[in-house]
C-alpha positions in Angstrom: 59.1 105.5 125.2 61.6 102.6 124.4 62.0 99.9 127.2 65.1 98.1 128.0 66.2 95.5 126.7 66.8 93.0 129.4 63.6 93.7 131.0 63.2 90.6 132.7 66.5 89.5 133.3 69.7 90.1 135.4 71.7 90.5 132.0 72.6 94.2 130.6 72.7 95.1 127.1 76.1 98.3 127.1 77.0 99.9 124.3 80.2 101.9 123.6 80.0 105.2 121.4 81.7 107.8 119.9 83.3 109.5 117.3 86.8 108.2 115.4 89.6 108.0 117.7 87.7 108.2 120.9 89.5 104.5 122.3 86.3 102.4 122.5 88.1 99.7 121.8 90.7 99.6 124.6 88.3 100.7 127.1 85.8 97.7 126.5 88.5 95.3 126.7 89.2 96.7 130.2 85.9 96.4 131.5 85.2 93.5 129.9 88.3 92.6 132.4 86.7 94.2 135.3 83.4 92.7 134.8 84.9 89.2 134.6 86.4 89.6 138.0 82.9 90.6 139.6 82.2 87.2 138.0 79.5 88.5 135.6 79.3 86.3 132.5 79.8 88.5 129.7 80.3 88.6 125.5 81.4 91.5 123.5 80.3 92.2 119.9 80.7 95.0 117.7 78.9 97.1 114.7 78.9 97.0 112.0 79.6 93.1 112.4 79.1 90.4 115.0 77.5 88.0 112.6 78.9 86.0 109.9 76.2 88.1 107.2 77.1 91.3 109.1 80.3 91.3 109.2 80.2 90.6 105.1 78.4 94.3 105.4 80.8 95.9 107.6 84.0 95.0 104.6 82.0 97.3 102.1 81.1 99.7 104.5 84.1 100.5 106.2 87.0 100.3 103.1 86.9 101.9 99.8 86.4 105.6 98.8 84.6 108.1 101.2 81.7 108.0 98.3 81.2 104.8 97.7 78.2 104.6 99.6 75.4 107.7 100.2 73.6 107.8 103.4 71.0 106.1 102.7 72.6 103.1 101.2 74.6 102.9 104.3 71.8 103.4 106.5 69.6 100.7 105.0 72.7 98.1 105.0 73.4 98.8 109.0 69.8 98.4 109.5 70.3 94.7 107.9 73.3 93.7 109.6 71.8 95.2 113.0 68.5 93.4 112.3 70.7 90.0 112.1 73.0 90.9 114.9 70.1 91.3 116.9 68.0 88.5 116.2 71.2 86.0 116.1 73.7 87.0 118.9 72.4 90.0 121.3 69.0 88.6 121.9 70.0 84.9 122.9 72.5 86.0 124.8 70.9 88.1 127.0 67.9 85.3 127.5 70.7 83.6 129.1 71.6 85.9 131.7 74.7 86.8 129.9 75.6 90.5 129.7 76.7 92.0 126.2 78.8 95.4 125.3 78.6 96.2 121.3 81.6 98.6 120.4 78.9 100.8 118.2 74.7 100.0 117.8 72.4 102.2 116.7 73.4 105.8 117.8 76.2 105.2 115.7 73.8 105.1 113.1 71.7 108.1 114.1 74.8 110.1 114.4 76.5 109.3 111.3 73.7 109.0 108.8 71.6 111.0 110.9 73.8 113.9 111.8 76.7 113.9 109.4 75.3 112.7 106.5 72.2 114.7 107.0 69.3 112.5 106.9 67.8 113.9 109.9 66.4 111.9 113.3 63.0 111.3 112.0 64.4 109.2 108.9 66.6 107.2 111.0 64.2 106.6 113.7 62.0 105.4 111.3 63.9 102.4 109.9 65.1 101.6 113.2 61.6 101.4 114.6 61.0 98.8 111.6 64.3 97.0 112.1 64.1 96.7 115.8 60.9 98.5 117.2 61.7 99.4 121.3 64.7 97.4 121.6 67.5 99.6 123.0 70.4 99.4 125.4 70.2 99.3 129.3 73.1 101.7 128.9 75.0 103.8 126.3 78.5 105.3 126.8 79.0 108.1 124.4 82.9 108.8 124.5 83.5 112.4 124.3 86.3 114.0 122.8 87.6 117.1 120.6 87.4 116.5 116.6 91.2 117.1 115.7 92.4 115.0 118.6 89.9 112.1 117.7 90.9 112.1 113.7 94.8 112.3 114.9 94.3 109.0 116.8 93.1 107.2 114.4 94.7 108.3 111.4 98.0 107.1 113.9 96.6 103.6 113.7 95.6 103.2 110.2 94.6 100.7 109.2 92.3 98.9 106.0 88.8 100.6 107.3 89.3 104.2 106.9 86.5 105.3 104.7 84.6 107.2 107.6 88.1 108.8 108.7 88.7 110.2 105.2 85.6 111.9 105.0 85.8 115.7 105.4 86.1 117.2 108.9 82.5 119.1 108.7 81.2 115.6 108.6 83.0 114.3 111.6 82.0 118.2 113.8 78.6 117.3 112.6 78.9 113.5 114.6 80.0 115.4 117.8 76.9 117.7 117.5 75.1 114.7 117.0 76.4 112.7 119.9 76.0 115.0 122.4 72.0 115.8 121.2 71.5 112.1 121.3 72.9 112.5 125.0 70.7 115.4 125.6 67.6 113.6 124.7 68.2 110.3 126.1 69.5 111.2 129.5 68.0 107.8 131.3 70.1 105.7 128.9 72.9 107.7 128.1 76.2 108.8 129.8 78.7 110.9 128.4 82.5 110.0 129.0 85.3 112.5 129.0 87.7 110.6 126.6 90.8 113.1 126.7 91.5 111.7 130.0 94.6 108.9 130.7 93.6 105.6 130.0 93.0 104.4 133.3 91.1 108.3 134.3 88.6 106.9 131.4 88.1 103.4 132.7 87.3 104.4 135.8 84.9 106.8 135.0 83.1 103.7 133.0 83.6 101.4 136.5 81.5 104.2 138.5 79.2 104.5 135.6 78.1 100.9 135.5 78.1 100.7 139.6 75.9 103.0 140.1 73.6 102.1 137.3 73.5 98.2 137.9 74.4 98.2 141.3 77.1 96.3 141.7 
């Protein structure tokens, strides 16, 4: 069984998940907000990226044609930006008591190399073991939310990293399934959030979530 990884410290280690369109983003920045007014010292990163080397990765990952890349190639090159993001950022942070949220870690990985591009849980599982042996969130919220209404969201915000977005919709049912059987088997870590809610209806599920988990 993995153990956390803030064992022995007061800092947390949160990540944000979810399919395309499922408003990670906004919601981080709003708890980032409410974190900061319970005066908890906090950073937030994001995958693929949060290193100068990983964010070189994330460029080819994320633009160019939907088949630029196969799934293992992209697994393998997440592995090696996660691997520095790690070692570099998360890691010294939370040896200093500060608290970090990653928009995306490594169930993003097990459910979109994993799951849609079929490599299966054992493959994945195996390079992350390599990469990172038990490290693993204090918490993971997987944001929930139908496939069309996802791909409609972010299509509406286009912008220059679309390559996962223009892949076919069997690939993006196949990350829901995935999602929600990473929940399944990982219920002490993981928490599933209803993101076809308002806003502010998501946030505060996310606010009750973290309460009751960290007390606070």
């Amino acid at each position: 069984m993995a153990v956390s990884a803030t064992p022995n410290t007061s800092a947390r280690f949160i990540t944000f998940e979810g399919g395309e369109g499922s408003g990670k983003s906004t919601q981080i920045k709003l708890l980032m907000a409410w974190l900061n007014r319970q005066n908890i010292d906090v950073i937030m990163t994001r995958e693929p990226g949060g290193t100068e080397s990983a964010e070189a990765l994330r460029s080819i990952l994320l633009t160019g044609d939907p088949n630029r890349w196969d799934g293992m190639s992209e697994l393998l090159m997440l592995y090696a930006g996660r691997h520095d993001h790690v070692e570099k950022l998360i890691k010294p942070a939370l040896a200093k008591g500060t608290w970090v949220i990653c928009d995306r870690f490594s169930d993003s990985t097990m459910a979109y190399q994993g799951y849609g591009h079929d490599l299966g849980v054992d493959v994945v599982s195996a390079v992350h073991n390599i990469s990172l042996g038990d490290f693993t969130p204090d918490l993971t919220l997987i944001f929930d939310i139908p496939v069309a209404i996802g791909l409609k969201r972010a299509i509406a915000r286009r912008g220059s990293e679309m390559r996962y977005e223009e892949m076919d919709r069997s690939f993006h049912d196949k990350l829901r399934v995935g999602y929600m059987e990473i929940a399944k088997n990982n219920q002490d870590r993981c928490q599933v959030i209803n993101a076809d809610q308002s806003i502010d209806a998501v946030s505060e599920d996310i606010n009750n979530a973290i309460k009751v988990r960290f007390n606070l």
